[in-house]
C-alpha positions in Angstrom: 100.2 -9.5 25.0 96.4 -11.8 24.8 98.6 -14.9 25.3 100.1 -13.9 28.2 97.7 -12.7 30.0 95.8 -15.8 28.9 98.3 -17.9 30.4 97.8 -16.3 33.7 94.4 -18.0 33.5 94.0 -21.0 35.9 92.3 -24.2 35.1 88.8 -25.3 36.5 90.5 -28.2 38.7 93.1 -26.0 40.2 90.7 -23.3 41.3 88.7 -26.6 42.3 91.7 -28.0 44.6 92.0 -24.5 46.4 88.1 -24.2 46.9 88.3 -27.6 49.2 86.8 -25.9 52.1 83.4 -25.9 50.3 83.8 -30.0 49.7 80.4 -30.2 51.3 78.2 -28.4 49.1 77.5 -28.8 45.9 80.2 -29.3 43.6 78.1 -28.5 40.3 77.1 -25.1 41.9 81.2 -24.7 42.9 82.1 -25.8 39.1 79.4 -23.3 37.7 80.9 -20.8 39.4 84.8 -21.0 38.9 83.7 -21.8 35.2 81.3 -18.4 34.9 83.9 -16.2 36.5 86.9 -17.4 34.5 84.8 -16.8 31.6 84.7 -13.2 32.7 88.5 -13.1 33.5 89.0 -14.7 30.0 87.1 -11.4 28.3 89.5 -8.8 29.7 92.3 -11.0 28.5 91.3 -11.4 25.0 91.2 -7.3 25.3 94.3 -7.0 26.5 92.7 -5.5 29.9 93.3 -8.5 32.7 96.1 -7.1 35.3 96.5 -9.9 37.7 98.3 -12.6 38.3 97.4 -16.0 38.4 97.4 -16.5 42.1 95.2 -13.2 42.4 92.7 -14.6 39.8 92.7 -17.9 41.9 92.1 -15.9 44.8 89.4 -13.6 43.6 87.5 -16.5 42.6 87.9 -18.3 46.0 86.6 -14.7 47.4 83.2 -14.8 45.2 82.8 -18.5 46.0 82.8 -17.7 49.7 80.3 -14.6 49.6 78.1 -16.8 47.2 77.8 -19.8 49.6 77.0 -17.6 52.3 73.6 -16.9 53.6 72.0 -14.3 50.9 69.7 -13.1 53.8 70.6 -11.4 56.6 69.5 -9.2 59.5 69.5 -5.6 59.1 69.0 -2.5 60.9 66.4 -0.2 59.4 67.9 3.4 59.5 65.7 4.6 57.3 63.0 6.3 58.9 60.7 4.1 56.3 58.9 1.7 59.1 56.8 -0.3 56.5 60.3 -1.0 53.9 58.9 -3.1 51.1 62.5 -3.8 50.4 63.6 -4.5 54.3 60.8 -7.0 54.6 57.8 -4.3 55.9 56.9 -4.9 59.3 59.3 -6.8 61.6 58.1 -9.6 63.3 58.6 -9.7 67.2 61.9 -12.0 68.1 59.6 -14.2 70.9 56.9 -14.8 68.4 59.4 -15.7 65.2 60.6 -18.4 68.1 57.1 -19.6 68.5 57.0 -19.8 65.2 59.8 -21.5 64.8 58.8 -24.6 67.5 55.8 -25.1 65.9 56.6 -25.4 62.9 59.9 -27.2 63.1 58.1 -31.2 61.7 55.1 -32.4 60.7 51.8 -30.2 61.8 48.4 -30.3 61.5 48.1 -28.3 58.2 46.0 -30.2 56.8 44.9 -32.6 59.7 41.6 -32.2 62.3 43.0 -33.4 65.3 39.6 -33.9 67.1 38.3 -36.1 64.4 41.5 -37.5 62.9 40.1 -36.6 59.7 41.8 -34.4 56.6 41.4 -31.0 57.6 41.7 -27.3 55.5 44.5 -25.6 56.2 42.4 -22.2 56.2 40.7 -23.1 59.2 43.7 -22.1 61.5 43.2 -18.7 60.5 39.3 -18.5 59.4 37.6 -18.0 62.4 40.6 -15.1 63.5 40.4 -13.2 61.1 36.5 -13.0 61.1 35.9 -11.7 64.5 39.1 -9.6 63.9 37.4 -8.1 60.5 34.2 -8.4 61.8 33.7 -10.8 58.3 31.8 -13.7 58.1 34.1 -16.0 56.6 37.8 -14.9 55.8 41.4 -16.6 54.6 44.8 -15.5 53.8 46.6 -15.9 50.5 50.0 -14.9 49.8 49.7 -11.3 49.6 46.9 -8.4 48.6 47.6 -8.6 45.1 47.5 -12.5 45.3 43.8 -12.1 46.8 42.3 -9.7 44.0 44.1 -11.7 41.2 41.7 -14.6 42.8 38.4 -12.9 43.5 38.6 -11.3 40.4 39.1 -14.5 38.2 36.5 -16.4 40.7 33.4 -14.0 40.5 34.4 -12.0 37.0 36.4 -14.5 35.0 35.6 -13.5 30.7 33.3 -10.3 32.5 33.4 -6.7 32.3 34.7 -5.5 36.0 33.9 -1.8 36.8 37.1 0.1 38.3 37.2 4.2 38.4 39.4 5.8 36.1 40.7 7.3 39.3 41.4 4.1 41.4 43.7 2.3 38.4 46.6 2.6 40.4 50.0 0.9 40.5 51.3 -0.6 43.8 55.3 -1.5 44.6 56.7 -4.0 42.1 54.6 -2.5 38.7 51.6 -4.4 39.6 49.0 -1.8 38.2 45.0 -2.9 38.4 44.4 -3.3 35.0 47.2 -6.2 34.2 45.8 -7.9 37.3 42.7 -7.4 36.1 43.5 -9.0 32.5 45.6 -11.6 33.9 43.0 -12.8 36.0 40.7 -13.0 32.4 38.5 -10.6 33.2 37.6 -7.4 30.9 38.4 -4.2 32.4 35.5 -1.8 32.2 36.8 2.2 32.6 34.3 4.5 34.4 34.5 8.1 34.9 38.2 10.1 35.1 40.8 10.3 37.0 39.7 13.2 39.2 35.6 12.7 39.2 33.6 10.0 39.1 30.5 9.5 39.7 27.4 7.0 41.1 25.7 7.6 37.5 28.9 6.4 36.2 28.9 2.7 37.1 25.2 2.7 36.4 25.7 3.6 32.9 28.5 1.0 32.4 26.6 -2.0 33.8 25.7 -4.0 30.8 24.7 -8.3 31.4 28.4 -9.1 30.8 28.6 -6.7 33.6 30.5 -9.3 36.6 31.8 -6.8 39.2 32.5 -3.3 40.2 35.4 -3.3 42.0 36.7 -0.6 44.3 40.0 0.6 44.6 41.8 2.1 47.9 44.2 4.6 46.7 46.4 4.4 49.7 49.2 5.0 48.1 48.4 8.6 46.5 46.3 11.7 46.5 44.4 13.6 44.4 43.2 16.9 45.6 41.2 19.8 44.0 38.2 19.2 41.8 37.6 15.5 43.1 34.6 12.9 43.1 34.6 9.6 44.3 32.2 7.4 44.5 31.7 5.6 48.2 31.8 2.1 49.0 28.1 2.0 50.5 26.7 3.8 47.1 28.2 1.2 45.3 27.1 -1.5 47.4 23.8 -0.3 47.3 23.6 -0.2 43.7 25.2 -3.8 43.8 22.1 -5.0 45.5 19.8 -3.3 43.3 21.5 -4.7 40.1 22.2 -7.8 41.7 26.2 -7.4 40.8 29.1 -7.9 43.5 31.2 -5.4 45.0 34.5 -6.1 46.0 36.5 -4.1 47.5 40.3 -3.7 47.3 41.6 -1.7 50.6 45.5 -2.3 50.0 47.0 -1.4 53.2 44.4 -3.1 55.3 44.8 -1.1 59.0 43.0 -3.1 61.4 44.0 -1.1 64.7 43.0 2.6 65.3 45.8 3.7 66.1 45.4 7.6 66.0 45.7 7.9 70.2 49.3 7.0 69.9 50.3 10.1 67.1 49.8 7.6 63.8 47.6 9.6 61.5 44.4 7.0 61.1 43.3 5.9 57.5 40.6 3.0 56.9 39.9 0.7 58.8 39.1 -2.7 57.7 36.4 -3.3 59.8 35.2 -0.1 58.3 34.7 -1.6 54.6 33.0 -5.1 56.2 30.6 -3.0 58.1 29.8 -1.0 54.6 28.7 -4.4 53.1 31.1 -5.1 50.6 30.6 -8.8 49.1 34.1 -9.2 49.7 37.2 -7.2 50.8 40.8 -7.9 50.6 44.1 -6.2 52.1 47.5 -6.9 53.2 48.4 -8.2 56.4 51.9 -6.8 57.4 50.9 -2.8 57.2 51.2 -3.1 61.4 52.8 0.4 62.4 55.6 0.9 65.4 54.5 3.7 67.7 57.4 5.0 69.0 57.2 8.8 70.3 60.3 11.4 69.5 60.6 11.4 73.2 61.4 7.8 73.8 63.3 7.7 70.5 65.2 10.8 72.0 66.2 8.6 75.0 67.1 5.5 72.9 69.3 7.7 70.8 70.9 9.4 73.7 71.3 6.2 75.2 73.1 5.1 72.1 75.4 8.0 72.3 76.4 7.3 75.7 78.3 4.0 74.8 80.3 5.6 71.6 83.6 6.9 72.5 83.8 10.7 72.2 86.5 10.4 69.3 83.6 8.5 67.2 81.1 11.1 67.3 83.7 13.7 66.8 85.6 11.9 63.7 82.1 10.8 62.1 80.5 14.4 62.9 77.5 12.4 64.9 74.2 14.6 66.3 70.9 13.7 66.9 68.5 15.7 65.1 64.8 15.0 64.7 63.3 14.1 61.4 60.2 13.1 59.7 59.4 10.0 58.4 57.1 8.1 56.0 54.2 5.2 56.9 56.0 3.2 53.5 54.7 0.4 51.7 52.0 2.7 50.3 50.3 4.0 53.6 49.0 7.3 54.3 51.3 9.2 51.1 50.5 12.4 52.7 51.4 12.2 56.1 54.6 12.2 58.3 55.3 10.2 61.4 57.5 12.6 64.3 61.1 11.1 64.5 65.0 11.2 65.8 67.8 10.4 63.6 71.4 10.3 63.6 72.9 13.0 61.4 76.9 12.1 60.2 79.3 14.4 59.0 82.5 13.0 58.5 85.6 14.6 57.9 86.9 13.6 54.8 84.0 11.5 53.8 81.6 11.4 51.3 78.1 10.4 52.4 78.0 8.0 49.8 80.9 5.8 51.3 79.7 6.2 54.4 76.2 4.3 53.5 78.2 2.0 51.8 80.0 0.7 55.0 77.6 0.5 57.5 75.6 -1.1 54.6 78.3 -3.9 54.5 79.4 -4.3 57.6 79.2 -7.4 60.2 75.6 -5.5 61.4 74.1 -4.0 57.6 72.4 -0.7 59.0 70.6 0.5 55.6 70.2 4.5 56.2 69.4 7.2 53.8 71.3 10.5 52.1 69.7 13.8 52.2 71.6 16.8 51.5 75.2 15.2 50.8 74.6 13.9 54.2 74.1 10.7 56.0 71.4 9.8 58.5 70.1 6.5 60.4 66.6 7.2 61.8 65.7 5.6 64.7 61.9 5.1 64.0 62.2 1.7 62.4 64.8 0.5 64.5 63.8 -2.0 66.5 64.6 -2.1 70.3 67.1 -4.5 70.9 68.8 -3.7 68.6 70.9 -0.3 69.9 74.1 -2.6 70.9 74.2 -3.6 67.4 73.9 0.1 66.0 76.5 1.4 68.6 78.7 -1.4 67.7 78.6 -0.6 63.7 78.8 3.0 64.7 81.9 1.8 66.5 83.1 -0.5 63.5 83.4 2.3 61.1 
Protein backbone atom coordinates (compact mmCIF):
# COMPACT_ATOMS: atom_id res chain seq x y z
CA UNK A 1 0.00 0.00 0.00
CA UNK A 2 3.39 2.69 0.92
CA UNK A 3 4.66 1.79 -2.61
CA UNK A 4 1.85 2.77 -4.27
CA UNK A 5 1.04 5.65 -3.02
CA UNK A 6 4.73 6.50 -3.28
CA UNK A 7 4.63 6.00 -6.81
CA UNK A 8 1.97 8.54 -7.14
CA UNK A 9 4.68 10.93 -6.05
CA UNK A 10 6.04 13.25 -8.88
CA UNK A 11 9.58 14.10 -9.55
CA UNK A 12 11.11 17.66 -8.84
CA UNK A 13 11.53 18.40 -12.71
CA UNK A 14 8.03 17.48 -13.59
CA UNK A 15 6.49 19.57 -11.04
CA UNK A 16 9.31 21.99 -12.36
CA UNK A 17 8.06 21.74 -16.18
CA UNK A 18 4.34 22.47 -15.07
CA UNK A 19 5.41 25.49 -12.74
CA UNK A 20 6.80 27.34 -16.13
CA UNK A 21 4.72 30.36 -15.63
CA UNK A 22 6.97 31.37 -12.73
CA UNK A 23 10.27 31.06 -15.22
CA UNK A 24 11.05 34.55 -14.04
CA UNK A 25 11.65 34.38 -10.57
CA UNK A 26 13.83 32.56 -8.83
CA UNK A 27 14.26 29.10 -9.64
CA UNK A 28 16.05 28.06 -6.30
CA UNK A 29 13.14 29.60 -4.30
CA UNK A 30 10.60 27.42 -6.97
CA UNK A 31 12.94 24.16 -6.38
CA UNK A 32 12.87 24.77 -2.48
CA UNK A 33 9.49 24.79 -2.62
CA UNK A 34 8.30 21.72 -4.83
CA UNK A 35 11.17 19.87 -2.84
CA UNK A 36 9.68 21.00 0.89
CA UNK A 37 6.21 20.16 -0.06
CA UNK A 38 6.84 16.78 -1.73
CA UNK A 39 8.70 16.05 1.38
CA UNK A 40 5.36 16.60 3.21
CA UNK A 41 3.39 14.51 0.66
CA UNK A 42 6.09 11.83 0.98
CA UNK A 43 5.22 11.57 5.01
CA UNK A 44 1.59 10.68 4.61
CA UNK A 45 2.69 8.12 2.05
CA UNK A 46 5.17 6.26 4.10
CA UNK A 47 1.89 6.26 6.63
CA UNK A 48 -0.22 4.90 4.32
CA UNK A 49 -2.41 8.29 4.62
CA UNK A 50 -1.68 10.17 1.00
CA UNK A 51 -5.19 10.04 -1.05
CA UNK A 52 -4.40 11.77 -4.20
CA UNK A 53 -3.39 11.19 -7.37
CA UNK A 54 -0.44 12.21 -8.95
CA UNK A 55 -1.89 14.95 -11.09
CA UNK A 56 -3.66 16.33 -7.83
CA UNK A 57 -0.28 16.33 -5.99
CA UNK A 58 1.23 18.13 -9.07
CA UNK A 59 -1.55 20.52 -8.84
CA UNK A 60 -1.63 21.22 -5.21
CA UNK A 61 1.88 22.04 -5.39
CA UNK A 62 1.46 24.45 -8.45
CA UNK A 63 -1.47 25.94 -6.07
CA UNK A 64 1.06 26.79 -3.00
CA UNK A 65 3.66 27.93 -5.50
CA UNK A 66 1.27 30.58 -6.82
CA UNK A 67 -0.02 31.86 -3.31
CA UNK A 68 3.69 31.86 -2.22
CA UNK A 69 4.98 34.13 -5.08
CA UNK A 70 2.24 36.45 -4.54
CA UNK A 71 2.50 39.59 -2.71
CA UNK A 72 2.46 38.51 1.19
CA UNK A 73 1.02 42.09 2.01
CA UNK A 74 -1.95 43.30 1.17
CA UNK A 75 -4.61 45.92 1.83
CA UNK A 76 -7.17 45.29 4.28
CA UNK A 77 -10.30 46.68 5.68
CA UNK A 78 -10.24 47.09 9.43
CA UNK A 79 -13.67 45.81 10.70
CA UNK A 80 -12.64 45.58 13.91
CA UNK A 81 -13.60 48.43 15.78
CA UNK A 82 -9.69 48.39 17.08
CA UNK A 83 -8.46 51.90 15.23
CA UNK A 84 -4.76 51.68 16.51
CA UNK A 85 -4.42 47.38 15.25
CA UNK A 86 -0.88 46.63 16.13
CA UNK A 87 -1.46 43.59 13.86
CA UNK A 88 -3.26 45.76 10.86
CA UNK A 89 -0.41 48.16 10.79
CA UNK A 90 -1.87 50.90 13.63
CA UNK A 91 -2.68 54.01 12.20
CA UNK A 92 -3.31 54.22 8.43
CA UNK A 93 -1.63 56.53 6.51
CA UNK A 94 -3.58 58.98 4.26
CA UNK A 95 -3.64 57.57 0.39
CA UNK A 96 -2.37 61.45 -1.02
CA UNK A 97 0.41 61.52 1.44
CA UNK A 98 1.69 57.59 0.96
CA UNK A 99 1.74 59.11 -2.94
CA UNK A 100 3.92 61.94 -1.79
CA UNK A 101 5.78 59.66 -0.28
CA UNK A 102 6.12 57.60 -2.82
CA UNK A 103 7.55 60.54 -5.43
CA UNK A 104 9.91 61.48 -3.22
CA UNK A 105 11.39 58.81 -2.41
CA UNK A 106 11.27 56.80 -5.61
CA UNK A 107 15.80 57.43 -6.45
CA UNK A 108 18.45 58.89 -4.94
CA UNK A 109 17.50 61.76 -2.06
CA UNK A 110 19.15 63.88 0.10
CA UNK A 111 19.39 61.57 3.18
CA UNK A 112 22.46 62.13 3.86
CA UNK A 113 23.22 65.25 1.61
CA UNK A 114 23.03 69.33 2.60
CA UNK A 115 21.88 70.63 -0.53
CA UNK A 116 22.78 74.29 0.32
CA UNK A 117 26.31 73.48 1.09
CA UNK A 118 26.81 70.36 -1.09
CA UNK A 119 28.30 68.91 1.96
CA UNK A 120 27.45 65.31 3.84
CA UNK A 121 24.47 65.93 5.75
CA UNK A 122 22.56 63.84 8.93
CA UNK A 123 19.79 62.31 7.93
CA UNK A 124 18.02 63.40 11.40
CA UNK A 125 17.90 66.84 10.39
CA UNK A 126 14.82 66.34 8.08
CA UNK A 127 12.91 65.61 11.09
CA UNK A 128 14.94 67.50 14.09
CA UNK A 129 13.68 70.75 13.92
CA UNK A 130 9.76 69.26 13.40
CA UNK A 131 9.53 67.45 15.96
CA UNK A 132 10.96 70.07 18.42
CA UNK A 133 8.55 72.84 17.92
CA UNK A 134 5.95 70.04 17.64
CA UNK A 135 7.18 68.57 21.29
CA UNK A 136 8.11 71.74 22.35
CA UNK A 137 11.86 69.81 22.83
CA UNK A 138 14.99 71.26 22.26
CA UNK A 139 16.48 68.82 20.13
CA UNK A 140 14.55 65.57 19.00
CA UNK A 141 14.93 62.40 16.33
CA UNK A 142 13.13 59.40 15.37
CA UNK A 143 14.29 55.81 15.65
CA UNK A 144 12.49 52.84 14.58
CA UNK A 145 9.97 52.64 17.17
CA UNK A 146 9.40 53.48 21.14
CA UNK A 147 10.97 50.55 22.29
CA UNK A 148 13.93 51.13 19.83
CA UNK A 149 14.36 54.76 21.60
CA UNK A 150 14.52 53.54 25.34
CA UNK A 151 16.73 50.43 24.37
CA UNK A 152 19.11 53.53 23.16
CA UNK A 153 18.85 56.13 25.92
CA UNK A 154 19.03 53.57 28.29
CA UNK A 155 22.44 51.99 27.05
CA UNK A 156 23.70 55.78 26.19
CA UNK A 157 23.27 57.50 29.66
CA UNK A 158 23.03 54.16 32.01
CA UNK A 159 25.04 51.50 30.20
CA UNK A 160 26.72 48.85 33.43
CA UNK A 161 24.36 51.50 35.93
CA UNK A 162 21.60 50.91 38.28
CA UNK A 163 18.35 52.54 36.45
CA UNK A 164 15.52 53.33 38.92
CA UNK A 165 11.95 51.99 37.43
CA UNK A 166 8.70 51.57 39.97
CA UNK A 167 7.76 48.31 40.72
CA UNK A 168 4.44 49.59 39.36
CA UNK A 169 5.57 50.91 35.87
CA UNK A 170 7.53 47.41 34.84
CA UNK A 171 5.09 46.75 32.29
CA UNK A 172 5.00 44.63 29.15
CA UNK A 173 3.95 46.30 25.85
CA UNK A 174 2.57 44.22 22.42
CA UNK A 175 5.20 41.68 21.23
CA UNK A 176 6.55 40.49 25.14
CA UNK A 177 8.81 43.46 25.30
CA UNK A 178 8.56 43.97 29.14
CA UNK A 179 10.96 46.98 30.75
CA UNK A 180 13.18 44.98 32.48
CA UNK A 181 14.70 42.74 29.44
CA UNK A 182 15.04 46.09 27.67
CA UNK A 183 16.52 47.31 30.45
CA UNK A 184 19.18 44.27 30.66
CA UNK A 185 19.63 44.14 27.11
CA UNK A 186 20.62 47.57 26.87
CA UNK A 187 23.41 46.56 29.86
CA UNK A 188 22.08 48.41 32.29
CA UNK A 189 21.09 47.08 35.97
CA UNK A 190 17.69 47.29 36.83
CA UNK A 191 17.10 48.91 40.20
CA UNK A 192 13.28 47.96 41.72
CA UNK A 193 11.69 50.78 43.81
CA UNK A 194 8.60 50.60 45.72
CA UNK A 195 5.39 47.95 44.73
CA UNK A 196 3.23 47.51 42.37
CA UNK A 197 0.35 49.64 43.74
CA UNK A 198 2.48 52.46 45.89
CA UNK A 199 5.44 54.04 45.41
CA UNK A 200 6.73 56.62 46.72
CA UNK A 201 9.20 60.03 46.28
CA UNK A 202 11.24 58.60 49.44
CA UNK A 203 11.54 55.53 47.45
CA UNK A 204 13.94 56.57 44.57
CA UNK A 205 15.76 58.63 47.17
CA UNK A 206 16.63 55.66 49.19
CA UNK A 207 17.74 53.64 46.04
CA UNK A 208 20.08 56.17 44.61
CA UNK A 209 23.50 54.92 45.33
CA UNK A 210 26.88 56.42 42.94
CA UNK A 211 26.33 53.49 40.50
CA UNK A 212 22.93 55.12 40.50
CA UNK A 213 22.73 56.23 36.23
CA UNK A 214 18.96 56.98 35.83
CA UNK A 215 15.49 56.87 37.11
CA UNK A 216 13.48 56.19 34.55
CA UNK A 217 9.69 56.67 34.33
CA UNK A 218 7.27 54.52 32.89
CA UNK A 219 3.81 55.52 31.22
CA UNK A 220 1.44 52.76 31.88
CA UNK A 221 -0.77 53.45 29.02
CA UNK A 222 -1.61 50.27 28.52
CA UNK A 223 -3.30 49.34 32.04
CA UNK A 224 -4.71 50.53 35.30
CA UNK A 225 -4.39 50.12 38.70
CA UNK A 226 -7.03 51.46 40.98
CA UNK A 227 -7.63 51.42 44.79
CA UNK A 228 -4.87 51.94 47.25
CA UNK A 229 -2.44 53.66 44.57
CA UNK A 230 0.77 55.93 44.77
CA UNK A 231 2.75 57.18 42.08
CA UNK A 232 5.31 59.15 42.04
CA UNK A 233 5.09 62.33 39.39
CA UNK A 234 7.33 63.17 36.63
CA UNK A 235 8.14 66.85 38.12
CA UNK A 236 9.08 65.15 41.73
CA UNK A 237 11.35 63.11 40.08
CA UNK A 238 12.82 65.62 38.04
CA UNK A 239 13.28 67.73 40.76
CA UNK A 240 15.02 65.27 42.76
CA UNK A 241 17.14 64.58 39.44
CA UNK A 242 18.46 68.00 39.67
CA UNK A 243 19.18 67.84 43.24
CA UNK A 244 21.12 64.53 42.90
CA UNK A 245 22.47 65.48 39.71
CA UNK A 246 20.91 62.05 38.03
CA UNK A 247 18.77 62.04 34.64
CA UNK A 248 15.33 61.45 34.21
CA UNK A 249 13.98 59.95 31.37
CA UNK A 250 10.83 59.48 30.66
CA UNK A 251 9.10 56.65 28.78
CA UNK A 252 5.42 57.91 27.60
CA UNK A 253 4.60 54.91 25.22
CA UNK A 254 1.69 56.08 23.27
CA UNK A 255 3.03 59.55 22.71
CA UNK A 256 -0.49 61.77 22.03
CA UNK A 257 0.54 64.93 20.64
CA UNK A 258 -3.03 66.44 19.69
CA UNK A 259 -5.72 67.20 22.29
CA UNK A 260 -8.16 65.69 20.96
CA UNK A 261 -10.84 65.59 23.71
CA UNK A 262 -13.29 68.29 21.66
CA UNK A 263 -13.96 65.78 19.14
CA UNK A 264 -15.33 62.76 21.83
CA UNK A 265 -11.64 60.94 22.13
CA UNK A 266 -11.03 60.60 25.91
CA UNK A 267 -7.57 62.77 26.31
CA UNK A 268 -4.49 61.03 28.09
CA UNK A 269 -0.91 62.77 28.17
CA UNK A 270 0.24 64.81 26.18
CA UNK A 271 3.75 64.87 25.00
CA UNK A 272 4.26 68.29 25.20
CA UNK A 273 2.99 67.76 28.70
CA UNK A 274 6.20 65.60 29.82
CA UNK A 275 8.76 68.24 27.87
CA UNK A 276 7.21 71.06 29.67
CA UNK A 277 7.76 68.93 33.14
CA UNK A 278 11.58 68.88 32.41
CA UNK A 279 12.34 65.51 31.74
CA UNK A 280 16.09 65.12 30.46
CA UNK A 281 14.69 63.22 27.82
CA UNK A 282 11.36 61.65 26.61
CA UNK A 283 10.53 59.08 24.14
CA UNK A 284 7.12 57.75 22.56
CA UNK A 285 5.70 56.29 19.54
CA UNK A 286 4.77 58.12 16.57
CA UNK A 287 1.78 56.24 14.86
CA UNK A 288 -0.76 56.42 18.15
CA UNK A 289 -2.85 59.27 15.69
CA UNK A 290 -6.63 58.55 16.46
CA UNK A 291 -9.58 58.70 13.64
CA UNK A 292 -12.46 60.92 14.98
CA UNK A 293 -15.32 59.76 13.44
CA UNK A 294 -18.77 60.44 15.35
CA UNK A 295 -21.65 57.49 15.50
CA UNK A 296 -23.63 59.94 13.53
CA UNK A 297 -21.47 60.11 10.45
CA UNK A 298 -20.59 56.48 10.86
CA UNK A 299 -24.42 55.96 10.99
CA UNK A 300 -24.59 57.65 7.51
CA UNK A 301 -21.56 55.80 6.09
CA UNK A 302 -23.15 52.56 7.14
CA UNK A 303 -26.51 53.44 5.84
CA UNK A 304 -24.93 54.52 2.82
CA UNK A 305 -23.34 51.15 2.53
CA UNK A 306 -26.59 49.37 2.92
CA UNK A 307 -28.20 51.26 0.18
CA UNK A 308 -25.93 49.63 -2.61
CA UNK A 309 -26.41 45.75 -1.17
CA UNK A 310 -29.22 44.07 -2.75
CA UNK A 311 -32.08 43.35 -0.34
CA UNK A 312 -31.51 39.43 -0.79
CA UNK A 313 -27.79 40.06 0.77
CA UNK A 314 -28.86 41.60 3.95
CA UNK A 315 -31.65 39.19 4.27
CA UNK A 316 -29.52 35.81 3.51
CA UNK A 317 -26.48 37.20 5.68
CA UNK A 318 -28.99 38.51 8.52
CA UNK A 319 -27.18 42.27 8.10
CA UNK A 320 -28.21 45.32 10.76
CA UNK A 321 -26.50 48.14 11.90
CA UNK A 322 -26.06 48.24 15.49
CA UNK A 323 -23.90 50.56 17.45
CA UNK A 324 -20.89 49.32 19.39
CA UNK A 325 -18.00 50.29 21.42
CA UNK A 326 -14.67 50.20 20.55
CA UNK A 327 -11.10 50.28 21.89
CA UNK A 328 -8.15 53.18 21.30
CA UNK A 329 -5.69 49.68 20.66
CA UNK A 330 -2.09 49.52 20.55
CA UNK A 331 -2.09 50.16 24.33
CA UNK A 332 -3.99 53.64 24.53
CA UNK A 333 -6.39 54.69 27.06
CA UNK A 334 -7.17 50.60 28.42
CA UNK A 335 -10.05 52.02 30.25
CA UNK A 336 -11.95 53.84 27.90
CA UNK A 337 -14.44 53.25 24.89
CA UNK A 338 -14.71 55.18 21.69
CA UNK A 339 -18.86 55.54 20.46
CA UNK A 340 -19.24 53.30 17.24
CA UNK A 341 -21.61 51.60 14.36
CA UNK A 342 -21.01 48.16 13.19
CA UNK A 343 -22.46 45.66 11.04
CA UNK A 344 -24.02 42.81 12.98
CA UNK A 345 -24.39 39.28 10.57
CA UNK A 346 -26.58 36.56 11.14
CA UNK A 347 -26.50 34.14 8.52
CA UNK A 348 -28.70 31.40 8.04
CA UNK A 349 -26.91 28.39 8.10
CA UNK A 350 -23.72 29.85 8.98
CA UNK A 351 -21.36 29.70 11.58
CA UNK A 352 -19.66 33.02 12.53
CA UNK A 353 -16.50 31.45 12.34
CA UNK A 354 -16.80 30.74 8.45
CA UNK A 355 -18.12 33.82 7.90
CA UNK A 356 -14.84 35.68 9.27
CA UNK A 357 -12.99 33.34 7.40
CA UNK A 358 -14.37 34.50 3.93
CA UNK A 359 -14.47 37.94 4.06
CA UNK A 360 -10.98 37.40 5.69
CA UNK A 361 -9.85 35.74 2.36
CA UNK A 362 -11.53 37.29 -0.11
CA UNK A 363 -10.39 39.58 -3.17
CA UNK A 364 -10.92 42.70 -0.46
CA UNK A 365 -9.61 40.87 3.23
CA UNK A 366 -12.13 42.71 5.69
CA UNK A 367 -10.60 41.43 9.18
CA UNK A 368 -13.84 41.75 11.60
CA UNK A 369 -14.36 40.29 15.01
CA UNK A 370 -16.80 37.45 16.80
CA UNK A 371 -18.74 38.27 19.80
CA UNK A 372 -21.54 36.26 20.95
CA UNK A 373 -21.46 33.41 18.09
CA UNK A 374 -21.84 36.36 16.04
CA UNK A 375 -20.08 38.35 13.41
CA UNK A 376 -19.48 42.08 13.17
CA UNK A 377 -17.40 44.64 10.98
CA UNK A 378 -17.17 47.99 12.88
CA UNK A 379 -17.03 50.80 10.93
CA UNK A 380 -14.74 53.01 13.29
CA UNK A 381 -11.46 52.02 11.68
CA UNK A 382 -12.64 51.80 8.28
CA UNK A 383 -11.33 54.19 6.30
CA UNK A 384 -13.43 56.45 3.96
CA UNK A 385 -12.96 55.31 0.63
CA UNK A 386 -13.10 52.43 1.29
CA UNK A 387 -17.17 51.58 1.58
CA UNK A 388 -17.28 50.32 -2.35
CA UNK A 389 -14.82 47.87 -1.33
CA UNK A 390 -16.80 46.74 1.85
CA UNK A 391 -20.16 46.67 -0.08
CA UNK A 392 -18.49 44.71 -2.78
CA UNK A 393 -17.04 41.86 -0.27
CA UNK A 394 -20.37 42.05 1.42
CA UNK A 395 -21.63 41.42 -2.10
CA UNK A 396 -18.87 38.59 -2.83
CA UNK A 397 -19.95 36.43 -0.03
Amino acid sequence: MTQNQLKELPSVSEVLLESDQYKSHNNKYITYIIKSELDRFRRSAKKGSLKLKRAQITQNILSKIERLMAPNMQSVINGTGIVLHTGLGRAPMKDSIAKQVARRISGYTNLEFDLPTGTRGQRQDHVNGLLSALTGAQSAMAVNNNAAAVLLALNELGEGKEVIVSRGQQVEIGGSFRIPDVIKKSGCILKEVGSTNRTHLKDYEKAITKNTGMILWVHTSNYVVRGFTKVVTISELVELGKKKRIPVVADLGCGALVDLSYKGVPRDMLVQDVVKSGAGLVTFSGDKLFMTASRKSLTKRGEIILSHLAKKTVDTLGISLVESDVEAGSGSLPEEKLESMAFQFKPKGMRASKLAALFRNGEHPVVGYIHGNTFYIDLKAVIPGQEKDLAGAISAI
